[in-house]
C-alpha positions in Angstrom: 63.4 33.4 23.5 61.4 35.7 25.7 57.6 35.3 25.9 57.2 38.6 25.4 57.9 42.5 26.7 57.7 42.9 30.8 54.3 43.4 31.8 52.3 41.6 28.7 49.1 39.9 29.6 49.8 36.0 30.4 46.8 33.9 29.5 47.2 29.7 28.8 48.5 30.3 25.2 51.6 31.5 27.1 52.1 29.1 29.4 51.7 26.1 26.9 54.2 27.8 24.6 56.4 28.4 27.5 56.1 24.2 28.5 56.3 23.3 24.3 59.5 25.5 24.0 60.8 24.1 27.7 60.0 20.0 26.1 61.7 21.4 22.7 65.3 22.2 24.5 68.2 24.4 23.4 68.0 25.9 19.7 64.6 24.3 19.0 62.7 27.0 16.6 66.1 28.4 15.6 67.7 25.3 14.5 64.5 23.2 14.3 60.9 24.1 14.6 58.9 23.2 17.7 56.3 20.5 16.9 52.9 21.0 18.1 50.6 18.0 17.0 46.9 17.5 17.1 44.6 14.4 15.7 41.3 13.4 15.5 39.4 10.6 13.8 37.0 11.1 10.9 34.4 9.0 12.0 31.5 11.3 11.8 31.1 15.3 11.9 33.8 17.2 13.3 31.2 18.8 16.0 32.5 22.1 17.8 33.8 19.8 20.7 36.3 18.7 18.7 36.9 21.3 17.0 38.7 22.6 19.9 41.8 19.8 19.9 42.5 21.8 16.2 42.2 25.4 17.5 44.3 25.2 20.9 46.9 23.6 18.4 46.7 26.7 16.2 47.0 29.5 19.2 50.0 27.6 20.8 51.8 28.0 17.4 51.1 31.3 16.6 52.4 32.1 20.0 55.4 30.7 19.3 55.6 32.5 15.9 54.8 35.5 17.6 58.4 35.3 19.6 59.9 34.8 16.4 60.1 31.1 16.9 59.9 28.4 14.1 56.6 26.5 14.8 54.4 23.9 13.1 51.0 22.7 13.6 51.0 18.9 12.5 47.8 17.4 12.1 47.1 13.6 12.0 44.0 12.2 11.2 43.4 9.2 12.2 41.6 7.9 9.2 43.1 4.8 9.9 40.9 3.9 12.9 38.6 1.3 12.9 34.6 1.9 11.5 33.6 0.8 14.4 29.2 1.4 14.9 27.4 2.7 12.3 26.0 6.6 13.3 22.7 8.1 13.2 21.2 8.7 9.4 23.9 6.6 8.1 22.2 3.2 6.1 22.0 0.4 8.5 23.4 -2.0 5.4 27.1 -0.2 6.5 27.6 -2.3 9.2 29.1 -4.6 7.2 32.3 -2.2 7.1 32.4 -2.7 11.2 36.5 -3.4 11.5 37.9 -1.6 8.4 39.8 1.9 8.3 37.8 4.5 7.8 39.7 5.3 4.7 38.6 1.9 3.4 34.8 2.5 4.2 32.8 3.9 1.2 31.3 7.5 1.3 27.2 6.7 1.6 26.6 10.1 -0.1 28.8 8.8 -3.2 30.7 12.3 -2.6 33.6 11.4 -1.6 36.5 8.7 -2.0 36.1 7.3 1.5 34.0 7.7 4.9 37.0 9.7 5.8 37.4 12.3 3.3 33.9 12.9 3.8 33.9 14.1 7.2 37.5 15.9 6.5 36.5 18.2 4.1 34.4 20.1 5.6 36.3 20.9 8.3 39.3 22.1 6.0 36.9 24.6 4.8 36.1 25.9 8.1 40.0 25.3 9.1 40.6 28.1 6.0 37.7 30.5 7.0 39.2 31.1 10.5 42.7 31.3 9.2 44.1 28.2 10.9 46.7 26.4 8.7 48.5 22.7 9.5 50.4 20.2 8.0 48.1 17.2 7.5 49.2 13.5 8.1 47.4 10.7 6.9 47.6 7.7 9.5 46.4 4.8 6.4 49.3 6.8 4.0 51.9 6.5 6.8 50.9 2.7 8.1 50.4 1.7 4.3 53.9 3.5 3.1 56.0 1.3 6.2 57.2 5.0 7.7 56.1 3.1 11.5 57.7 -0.2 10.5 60.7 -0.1 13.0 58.1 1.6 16.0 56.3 -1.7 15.1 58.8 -3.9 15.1 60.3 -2.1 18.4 56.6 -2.3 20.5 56.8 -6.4 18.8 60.1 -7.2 20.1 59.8 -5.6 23.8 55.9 -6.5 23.9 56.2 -7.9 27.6 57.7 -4.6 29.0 54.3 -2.8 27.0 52.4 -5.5 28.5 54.4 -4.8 32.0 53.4 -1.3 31.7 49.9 -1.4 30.4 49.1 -3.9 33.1 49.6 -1.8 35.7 46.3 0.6 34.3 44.3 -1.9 33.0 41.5 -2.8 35.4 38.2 -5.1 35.0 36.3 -1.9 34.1 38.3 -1.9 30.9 36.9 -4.6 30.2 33.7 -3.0 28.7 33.5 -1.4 25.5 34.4 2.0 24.4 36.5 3.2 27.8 37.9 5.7 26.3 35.3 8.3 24.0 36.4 9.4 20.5 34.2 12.4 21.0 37.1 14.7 21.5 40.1 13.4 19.8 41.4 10.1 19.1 39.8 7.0 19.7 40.6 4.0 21.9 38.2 0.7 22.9 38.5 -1.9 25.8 39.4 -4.2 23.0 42.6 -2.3 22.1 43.3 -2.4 26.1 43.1 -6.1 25.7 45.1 -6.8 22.9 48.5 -6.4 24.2 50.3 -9.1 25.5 53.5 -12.0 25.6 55.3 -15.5 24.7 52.9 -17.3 23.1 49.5 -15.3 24.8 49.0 -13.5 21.6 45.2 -12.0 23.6 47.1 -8.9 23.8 49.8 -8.3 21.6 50.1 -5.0 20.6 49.8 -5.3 16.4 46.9 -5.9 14.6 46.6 -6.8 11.1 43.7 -6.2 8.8 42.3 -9.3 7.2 44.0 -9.4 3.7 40.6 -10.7 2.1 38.0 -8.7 4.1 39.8 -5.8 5.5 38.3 -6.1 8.7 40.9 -6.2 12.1 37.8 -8.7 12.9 41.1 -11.0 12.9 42.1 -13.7 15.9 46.2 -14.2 16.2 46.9 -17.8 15.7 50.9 -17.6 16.0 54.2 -15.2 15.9 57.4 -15.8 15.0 60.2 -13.3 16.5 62.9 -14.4 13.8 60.9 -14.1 10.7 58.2 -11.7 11.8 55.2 -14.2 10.4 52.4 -13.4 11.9 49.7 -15.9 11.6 45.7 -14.8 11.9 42.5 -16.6 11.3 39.5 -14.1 10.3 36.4 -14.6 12.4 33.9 -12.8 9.8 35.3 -14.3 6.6 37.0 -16.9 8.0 40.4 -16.2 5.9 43.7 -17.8 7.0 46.6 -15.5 6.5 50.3 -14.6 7.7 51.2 -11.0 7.6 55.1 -10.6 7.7 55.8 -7.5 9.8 58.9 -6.7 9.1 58.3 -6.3 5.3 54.2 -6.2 5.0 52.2 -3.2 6.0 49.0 -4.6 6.7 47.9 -3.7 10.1 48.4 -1.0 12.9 49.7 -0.9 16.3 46.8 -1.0 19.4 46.4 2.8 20.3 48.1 3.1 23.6 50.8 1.7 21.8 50.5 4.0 18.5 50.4 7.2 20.4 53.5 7.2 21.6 55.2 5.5 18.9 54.4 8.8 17.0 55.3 11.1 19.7 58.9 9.6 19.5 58.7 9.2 15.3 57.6 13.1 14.9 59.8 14.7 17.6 56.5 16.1 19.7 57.2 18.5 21.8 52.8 19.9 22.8 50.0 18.2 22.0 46.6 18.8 24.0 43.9 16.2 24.5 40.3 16.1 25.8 40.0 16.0 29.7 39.6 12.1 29.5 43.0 11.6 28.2 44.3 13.2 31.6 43.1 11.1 33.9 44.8 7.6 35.5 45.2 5.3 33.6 44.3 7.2 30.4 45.7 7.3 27.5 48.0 10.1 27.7 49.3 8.5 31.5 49.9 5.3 30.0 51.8 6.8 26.6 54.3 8.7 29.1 56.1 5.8 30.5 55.5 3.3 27.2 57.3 6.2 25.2 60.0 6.4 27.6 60.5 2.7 28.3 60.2 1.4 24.9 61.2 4.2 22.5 63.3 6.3 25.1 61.8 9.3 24.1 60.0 12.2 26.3 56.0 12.6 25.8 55.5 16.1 25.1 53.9 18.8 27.0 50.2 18.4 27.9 47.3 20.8 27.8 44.0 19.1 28.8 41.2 20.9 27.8 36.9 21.1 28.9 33.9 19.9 27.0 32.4 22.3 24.5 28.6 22.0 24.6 25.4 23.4 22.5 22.2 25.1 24.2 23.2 23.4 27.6 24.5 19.9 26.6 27.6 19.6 28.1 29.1 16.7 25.7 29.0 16.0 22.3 29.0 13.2 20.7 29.4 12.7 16.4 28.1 9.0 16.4 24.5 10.9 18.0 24.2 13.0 14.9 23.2 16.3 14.9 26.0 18.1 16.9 26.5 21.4 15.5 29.8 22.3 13.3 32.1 24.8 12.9 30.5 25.2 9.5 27.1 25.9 11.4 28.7 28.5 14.1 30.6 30.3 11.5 26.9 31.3 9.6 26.2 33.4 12.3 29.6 34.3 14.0 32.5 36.0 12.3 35.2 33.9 11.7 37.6 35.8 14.3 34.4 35.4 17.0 34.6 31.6 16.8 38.2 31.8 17.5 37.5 34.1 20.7 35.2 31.4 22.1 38.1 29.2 22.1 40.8 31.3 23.2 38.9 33.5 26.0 38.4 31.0 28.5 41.5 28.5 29.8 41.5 25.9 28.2 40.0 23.0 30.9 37.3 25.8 31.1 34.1 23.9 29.9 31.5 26.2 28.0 28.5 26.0 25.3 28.6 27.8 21.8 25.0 29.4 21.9 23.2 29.8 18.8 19.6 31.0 20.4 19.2 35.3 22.1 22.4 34.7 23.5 24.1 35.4 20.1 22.8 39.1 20.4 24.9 39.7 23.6 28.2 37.9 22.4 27.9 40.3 19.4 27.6 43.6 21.9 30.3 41.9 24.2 32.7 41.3 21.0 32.0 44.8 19.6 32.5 46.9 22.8 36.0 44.7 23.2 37.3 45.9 20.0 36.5 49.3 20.8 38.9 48.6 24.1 41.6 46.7 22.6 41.6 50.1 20.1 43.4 51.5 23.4 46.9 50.6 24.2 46.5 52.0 27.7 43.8 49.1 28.3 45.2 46.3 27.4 45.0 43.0 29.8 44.0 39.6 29.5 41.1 39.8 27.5 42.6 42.2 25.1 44.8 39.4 24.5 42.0 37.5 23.2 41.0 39.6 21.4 45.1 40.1 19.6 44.8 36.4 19.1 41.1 36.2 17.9 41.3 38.9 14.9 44.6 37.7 13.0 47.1 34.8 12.2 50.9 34.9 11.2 49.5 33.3 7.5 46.2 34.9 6.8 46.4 38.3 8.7 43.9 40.0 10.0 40.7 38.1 9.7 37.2 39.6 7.9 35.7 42.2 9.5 33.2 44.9 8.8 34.0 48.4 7.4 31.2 50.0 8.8 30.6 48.1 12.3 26.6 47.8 13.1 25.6 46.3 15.8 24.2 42.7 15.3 20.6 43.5 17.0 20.0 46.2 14.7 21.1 44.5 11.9 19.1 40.9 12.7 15.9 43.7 13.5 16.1 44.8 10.0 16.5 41.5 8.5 13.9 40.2 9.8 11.6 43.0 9.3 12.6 43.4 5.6 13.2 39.7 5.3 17.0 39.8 4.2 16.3 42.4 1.0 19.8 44.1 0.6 18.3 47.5 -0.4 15.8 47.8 2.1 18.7 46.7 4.8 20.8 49.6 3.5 18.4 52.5 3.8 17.3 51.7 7.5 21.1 51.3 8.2 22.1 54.2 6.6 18.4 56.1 8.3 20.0 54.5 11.4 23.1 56.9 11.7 25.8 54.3 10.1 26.5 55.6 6.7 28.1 53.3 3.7 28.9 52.8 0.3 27.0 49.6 -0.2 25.8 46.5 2.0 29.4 44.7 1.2 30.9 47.3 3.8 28.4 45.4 6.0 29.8 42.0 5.7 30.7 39.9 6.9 28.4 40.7 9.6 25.2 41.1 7.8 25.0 37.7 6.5 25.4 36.4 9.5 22.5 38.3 11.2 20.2 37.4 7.9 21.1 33.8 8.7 20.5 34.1 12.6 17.1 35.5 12.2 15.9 32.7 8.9 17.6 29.6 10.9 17.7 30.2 14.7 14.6 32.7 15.9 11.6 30.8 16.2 8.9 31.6 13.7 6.4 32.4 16.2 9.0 35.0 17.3 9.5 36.3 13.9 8.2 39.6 12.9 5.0 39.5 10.7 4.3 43.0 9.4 0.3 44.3 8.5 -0.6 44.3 5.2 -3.7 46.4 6.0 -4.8 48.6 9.0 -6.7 47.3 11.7 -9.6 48.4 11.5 -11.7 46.8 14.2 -9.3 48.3 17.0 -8.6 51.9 15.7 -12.4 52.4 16.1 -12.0 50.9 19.6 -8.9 53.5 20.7 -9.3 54.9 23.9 -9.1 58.5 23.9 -5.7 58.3 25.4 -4.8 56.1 23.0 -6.3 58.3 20.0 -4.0 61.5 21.5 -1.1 59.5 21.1 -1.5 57.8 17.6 -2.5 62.1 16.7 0.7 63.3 18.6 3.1 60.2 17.1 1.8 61.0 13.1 2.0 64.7 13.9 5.2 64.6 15.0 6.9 62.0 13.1 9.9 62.9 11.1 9.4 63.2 7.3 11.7 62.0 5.7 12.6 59.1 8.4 15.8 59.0 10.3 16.9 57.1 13.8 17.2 60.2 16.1 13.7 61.7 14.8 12.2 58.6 15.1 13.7 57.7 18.5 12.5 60.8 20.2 8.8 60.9 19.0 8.9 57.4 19.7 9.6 57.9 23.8 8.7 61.2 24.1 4.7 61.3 22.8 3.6 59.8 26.0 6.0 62.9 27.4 4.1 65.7 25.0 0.4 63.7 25.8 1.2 64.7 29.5 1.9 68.2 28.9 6.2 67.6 28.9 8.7 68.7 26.8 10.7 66.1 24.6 13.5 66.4 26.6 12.4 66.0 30.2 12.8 63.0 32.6 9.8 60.8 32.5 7.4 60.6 35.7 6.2 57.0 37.0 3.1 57.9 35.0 4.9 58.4 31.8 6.8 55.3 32.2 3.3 53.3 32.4 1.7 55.6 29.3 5.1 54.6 26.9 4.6 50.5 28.4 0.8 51.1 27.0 1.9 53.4 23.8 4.5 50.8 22.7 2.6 47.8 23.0 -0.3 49.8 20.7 1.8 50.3 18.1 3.4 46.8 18.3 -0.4 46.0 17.6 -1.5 48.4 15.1 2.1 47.7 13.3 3.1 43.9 13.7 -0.3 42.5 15.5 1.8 41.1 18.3 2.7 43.1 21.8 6.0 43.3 21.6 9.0 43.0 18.3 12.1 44.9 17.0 13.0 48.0 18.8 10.2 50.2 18.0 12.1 53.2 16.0 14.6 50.4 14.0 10.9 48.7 12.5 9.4 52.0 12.3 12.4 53.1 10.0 12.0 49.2 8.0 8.3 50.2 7.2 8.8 53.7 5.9 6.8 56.5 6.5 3.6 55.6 4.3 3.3 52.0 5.8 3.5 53.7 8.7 0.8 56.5 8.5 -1.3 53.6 6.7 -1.5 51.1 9.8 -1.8 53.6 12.7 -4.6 55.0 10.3 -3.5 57.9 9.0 -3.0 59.4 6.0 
């Protein structure tokens, strides 16, 4: 099917969904739907780097759907992945689960069945709150239930053409630990590099069972048998002797560079993206191509590498360091469709950071004035795009929004000037020229600003109102300073509102030097409204500079108002 009418934007949501439906052939989402997979493994918090192997997933099938296509977003987690370190804030007594699945390793919090399900959850919720949808795959169900038993037994048989192939990549570098980073999607170690092999070298043969008494893959191959399947092992933490049959027992998993593909070829993949380290030689995603063709004749699907996601400068993330940020944490201060438009803006090997700190003041005006040009169909380009994609899904439709639209620095002003209280935020945004029926037109918006202002603005930064005049500088005022406190209290609207308050505000330095309101202001009323606004920033908030002055002059209310700047 056509991507869409002549002349649409293209952006790199098109052109993966025109490679996934290329890889899918004739009649695939008419007959059949297209497959587009993702995975990660649960072996810590989902951070926002790897958040983005779920959501370039999502935009690729709703792409797709958008053509009228049949699509489906299949997601595996890898739960059945080795525990392999124990992470930051996690009790050091777990390293005694080193080697088993991660749905085998108990939940430290008690909260959940497994290590696993602990770190899933979570992420489901977030999944929900940005309307992203997916089929979800348990690796331990599908091992445990035999589905992989002939993509075993295949890999087992022709092990010295895997061996052949991986051989070819595997260099003495691989020999250290951890070559290949779980931070962004699956995981894969040296040792899994190593332990593919032939004949009787069983250093590297390309299953691996988990101890039947421990559960640990801590496990050293002793002897295989092609006719029976018996696969002999000798634990080296519990020091268990034990045969697996694998070609009727479900006790172990392929190595990864082996696994990958098999489920390409078992799942009919036709897109699936992966972190930029899975691109490069010798990788993971090089090395699946030709086993999947070799061994299981099958095509590895279309490929979108994708950048880094960082935080507040750090360019990688890592969930064994603890502490990343979630999508859980992003979405308390950015609407849901806003997190999605991080993601879908940029191309996807585009690196970038998810800022939490000022910067989230700017993305707000950036988002807002965007919405106002996607509202017009003569505008419409790449970016616009983004936006289409951002704000709505084929399953959840358009995604919360505000039905009155303030914009984020007024409303994270007021928050923090009236500490969050619902009413007070109501009257200074109604005051402010944005009228509503109550504060749940606001949201989802004004939550978020409450939340920005309590968790990410620095307390010293935080607005601290007077609770009694100042007493000590109004007798100190400098008659120029006296004219404008009589000229600002004179003048000041009663009852409040934004305009009113706006133009006394800028123009009293204007009326102090014999101006009108109205009138452009000379260099020397530009340096009497520097000195008038950092007076009242003192009289009102003892600091030099805050909120913009007429939002917190509106927050205080007239009488507080008239009561610090000493009037009456």
């Amino acid at each position: 099917m056509a991507r869409g009418q002549q002349g649409d934007p293209v952006d790199w949501v098109t052109r993966a969904a025109d490679d996934a439906v290329r890889h899918a052939g004739e009649g695939a989402g008419v007959d059949k739907p297209i497959t587009c997979a993702s995975g990660a493994s649960p072996s810590g918090r989902i951070h926002l780097g790897n958040l983005r192997e779920f959501i370039t997933v999502h935009f690729v099938v709703e792409e797709l759907r958008r053509r009228g296509l049949q699509a489906r977003h299949l997601h595996s987690w890898d739960d059945y992945d080795r525990f392999r370190k124990v992470p930051v804030g996690a009790p050091p007594e777990w390293s005694e689960h080193i080697g088993r699945p991660l749905s085998a390793v108990p939940d430290p919090d008690g909260c959940h069945e497994s290590w696993a399900e602990h770190y899933k959850e979570p992420l489901r919720a977030s999944l929900a709150e940005m309307g992203i949808e997916m089929e979800e795959v348990s690796q331990t169900q599908m091992y445990r239930a035999g589905a992989y038993r002939e993509g075993i037994l295949t890999a087992v048989r022709r092990r010295a053409e895997v061996d052949e192939i991986l051989g070819r990549y595997r260099t003495k570098k691989a020999a250290t630990p951890d070559t290949e980073p779980a931070a962004e999607g699956y995981e894969s170690t040296a040792e899994e590099d190593a332990d593919l092999g032939s004949g009787d070298d069983l250093s590297r043969f390309p299953y691996k069972p988990f101890c039947r008494q421990c559960g640990r893959d801590t496990v050293t191959l002793t002897s295989y048998d092609d006719d029976s399947t018996d696969l002999a092992y000798t634990c080296d933490v519990c020091g268990f002797e034990g045969v697996t049959t694998i070609a009727t027992q479900d006790e172990g998993k392929l190595v990864w560079k082996v696994d990958w593909p098999m489920r390409w070829a078992f799942e009919g993949v036709d897109f699936e993206p992966g972190g930029a380290d899975h691109a490069t030689p010798g990788s993971s995603y090089t090395v699946g191509k030709e086993v999947v063709a070799a061994i299981y004749g099958a095509r590895a699907p279309s490929f979108v590498a994708y950048g880094f996601v960082g935080f507040e400068g750090v360019q990688k993330m890592s969930s064994s360091a603890g502490g990343a940020p979630v999508a859980a944490d992003a979405l308390t201060i950015l609407e849901p469709a806003m997190l999605r438009w991080l993601y879908v803006r940029r191309n996807a090997k585009q690196t970038f950071d998810v800022a939490f700190g000022p910067q989230v003041i700017r993305l707000y005006d950036e988002w807002d004035a965007l919405g106002k040009k996607a509202a017009d169909p003569e505008r419409r380009d790449g970016a616009v795009l983004a936006y289409e994609r951002a704000v709505s899904t084929s399953t959840a439709g358009v995604l919360p929004a505000p039905r009155v639209l303030v914009p984020f620095r007024l409303l994270s002003s007021v928050a923090d000037v009236t500490a969050g209280s619902a009413e007070q935020v109501s009257r200074i945004v109604a005051s402010s020229g944005y009228p509503h029926d109550s504060v749940d037109d606001l949201e989802p918006r004004l939550s978020r600003a409450t939340a920005w202002t309590e968790k990410y603005v620095p307390a010293e930064e935080r607005t601290q109102v007077r609770t009694a005049p100042d007493t000590e500088r109004l007798a100190a005022l400098s008659a120029d300073e006296q004219r404008w406190l009589e000229i600002f209290l004179d003048r000041l609207p009663s009852p409040l509102d934004l305009d009113g308050v706006t133009a006394v505000v800028y123009g009293t330095p204007k009326i102090a030097r014999g101006l009108d309101v109205d009138d452009a202001p000379t260099d020397e009323v530009k340096a009497d409204q520097k000195e008038f606004f950092k007076l009242l920033y003192n009289l009102l908030v003892d600091a030099d500079r805050g909120p913009r002055l007429p939002t917190l002059v509106l927050a205080l209310g007239e009488d507080k108002v008239r009561s610090l700047l000493g009037g009456s």
